[in-house]
C-alpha positions as a printed Julia matrix, in Angstrom:
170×3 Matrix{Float64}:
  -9.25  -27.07  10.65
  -8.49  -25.43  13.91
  -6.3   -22.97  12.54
  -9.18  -21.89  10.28
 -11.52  -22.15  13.2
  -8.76  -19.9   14.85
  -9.59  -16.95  12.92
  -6.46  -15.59  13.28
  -5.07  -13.26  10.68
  -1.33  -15.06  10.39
  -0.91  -18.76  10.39
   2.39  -20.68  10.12
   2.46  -24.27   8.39
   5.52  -26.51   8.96
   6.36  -28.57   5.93
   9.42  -30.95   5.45
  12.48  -29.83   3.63
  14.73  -32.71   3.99
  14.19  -35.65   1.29
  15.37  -38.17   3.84
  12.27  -37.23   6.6
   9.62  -37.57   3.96
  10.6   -40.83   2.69
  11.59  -42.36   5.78
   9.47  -40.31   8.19
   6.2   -38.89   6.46
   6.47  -42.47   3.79
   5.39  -40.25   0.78
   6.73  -40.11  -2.09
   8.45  -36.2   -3.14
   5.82  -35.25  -5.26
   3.01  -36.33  -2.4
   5.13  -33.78   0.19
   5.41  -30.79  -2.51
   1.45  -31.46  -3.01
   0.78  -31.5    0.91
   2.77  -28.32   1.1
   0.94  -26.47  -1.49
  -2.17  -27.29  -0.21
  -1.7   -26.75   3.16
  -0.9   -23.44   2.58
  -3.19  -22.89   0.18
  -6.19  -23.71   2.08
  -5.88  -21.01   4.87
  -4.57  -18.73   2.0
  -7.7   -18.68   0.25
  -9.23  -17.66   3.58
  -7.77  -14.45   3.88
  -4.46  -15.72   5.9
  -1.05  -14.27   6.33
   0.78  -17.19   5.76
   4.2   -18.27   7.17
   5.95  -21.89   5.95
   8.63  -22.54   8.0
  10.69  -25.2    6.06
  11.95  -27.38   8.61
  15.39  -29.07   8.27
  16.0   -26.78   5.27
  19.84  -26.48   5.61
  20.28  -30.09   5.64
  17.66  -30.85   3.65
  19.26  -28.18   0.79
  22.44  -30.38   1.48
  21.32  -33.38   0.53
  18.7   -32.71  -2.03
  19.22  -29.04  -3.52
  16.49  -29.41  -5.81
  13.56  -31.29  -3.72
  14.43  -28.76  -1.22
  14.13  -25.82  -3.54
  10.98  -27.42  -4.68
   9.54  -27.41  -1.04
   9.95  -23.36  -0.98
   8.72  -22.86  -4.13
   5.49  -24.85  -3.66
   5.28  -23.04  -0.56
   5.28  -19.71  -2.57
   2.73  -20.89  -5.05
   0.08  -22.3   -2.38
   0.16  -18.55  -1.47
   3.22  -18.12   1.93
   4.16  -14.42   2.04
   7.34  -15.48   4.04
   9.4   -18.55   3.59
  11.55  -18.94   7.2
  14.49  -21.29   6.65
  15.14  -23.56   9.85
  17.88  -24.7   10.68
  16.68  -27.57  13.02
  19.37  -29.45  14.06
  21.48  -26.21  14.48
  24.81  -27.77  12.99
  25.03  -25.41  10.37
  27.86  -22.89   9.81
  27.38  -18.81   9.2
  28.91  -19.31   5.69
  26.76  -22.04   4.67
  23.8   -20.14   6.03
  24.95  -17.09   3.98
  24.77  -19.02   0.82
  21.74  -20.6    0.89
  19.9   -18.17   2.42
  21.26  -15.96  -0.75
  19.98  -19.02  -3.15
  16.59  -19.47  -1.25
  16.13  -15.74  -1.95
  16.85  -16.42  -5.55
  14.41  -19.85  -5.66
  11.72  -17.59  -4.65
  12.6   -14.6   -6.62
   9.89  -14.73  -9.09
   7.15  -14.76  -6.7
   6.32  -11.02  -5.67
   6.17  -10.23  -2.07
   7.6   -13.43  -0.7
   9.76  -12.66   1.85
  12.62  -14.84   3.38
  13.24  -15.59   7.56
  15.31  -17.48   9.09
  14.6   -19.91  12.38
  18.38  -21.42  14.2
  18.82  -23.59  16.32
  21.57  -23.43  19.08
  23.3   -26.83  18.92
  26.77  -25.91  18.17
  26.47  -22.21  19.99
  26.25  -20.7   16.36
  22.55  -19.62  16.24
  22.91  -16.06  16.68
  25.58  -15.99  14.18
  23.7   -17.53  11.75
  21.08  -15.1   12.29
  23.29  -12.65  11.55
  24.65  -14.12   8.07
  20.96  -14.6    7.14
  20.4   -11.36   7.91
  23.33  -10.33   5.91
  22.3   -12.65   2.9
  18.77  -10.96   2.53
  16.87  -12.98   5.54
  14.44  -10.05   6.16
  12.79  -11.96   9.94
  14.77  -13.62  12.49
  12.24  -16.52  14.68
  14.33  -16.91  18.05
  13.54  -16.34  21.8
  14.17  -13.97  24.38
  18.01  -15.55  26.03
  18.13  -18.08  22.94
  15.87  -20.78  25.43
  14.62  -23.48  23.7
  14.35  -27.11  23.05
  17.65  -28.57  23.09
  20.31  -26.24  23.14
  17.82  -22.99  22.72
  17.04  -21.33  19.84
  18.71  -17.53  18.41
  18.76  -15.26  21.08
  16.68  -12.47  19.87
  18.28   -9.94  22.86
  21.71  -10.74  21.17
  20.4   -10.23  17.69
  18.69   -6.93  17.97
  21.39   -5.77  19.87
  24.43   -7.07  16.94
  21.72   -5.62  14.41
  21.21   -2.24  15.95
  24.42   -1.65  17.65
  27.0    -3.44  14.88
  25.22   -3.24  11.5
């Protein structure tokens, strides 16, 4: 409700990706989460929102479960998200894998016309930028990050290095 209270014209909703968080964490059952997520979105949707669903956990989430994880996205995409941001929360993925699911994210939400794919890394194993970079490469058409990669943890991309590797190198 406060979002909607919010009236602002963009709202992001942060579902989970990972089959292990919403069985052990949320204690739903699949089909609950992929119902929460459509709804969620769907609600501010209706009102007129922009809407972002950042699919948290998604790399190791799309490691463990390729379908539920697909499924996440694509209820995402049906409760109305214009852009589907792929996080990579724990930040322990590599550039390649990033490449190639970003590429079959793309495709999972290919059918759904203007849906738009991001990308959100975390800097765990000094990689984040990197990966922003293969995303970028695969199709990922937003980077989420912060100014010097700082963050929770280890930081987040650092959008400085980004722009610059995207302007500069690309």
């Amino acid at each position: 409700l406060a979002l909607l209270r919010s009236e602002a014209p963009a709202c992001t909703i942060v579902g989970k990706t990972w089959d292990f968080h919403v069985t052990e964490v949320l204690r739903v059952s699949l089909e609950e989460n992929l119902d929460m997520i459509r709804e969620s979105v769907d609600v501010l949707h209706r009102e007129g929102r922009y809407m972002v669903y950042d699919a948290e956990h998604f790399f190791d989430g799309w490691k463990a479960n390729a379908e539920h994880a697909r499924d996440t996205i694509r209820a995402a995409a049906e409760g109305g998200a214009r852009t589907i941001v792929l996080c990579d929360t724990n930040g322990g993925t590599t550039p390649e894998e990033i490449g190639t699911l970003t590429r079959a994210a793309i495709d999972a939400v290919s059918d759904f016309e203007g849906v738009t794919v991001g990308v959100h890394c975390h800097n765990d194993c000094d990689l984040a930028v990197a990966n922003s970079l293969a995303a970028v490469e695969a199709g990922a058409s937003q980077v989420q990050g912060t100014i010097n990669g700082i963050g929770e943890r280890c930081g987040n991309a650092d959008l400085i290095s980004v722009a610059a590797n995207l302007g500069l190198k690309r």
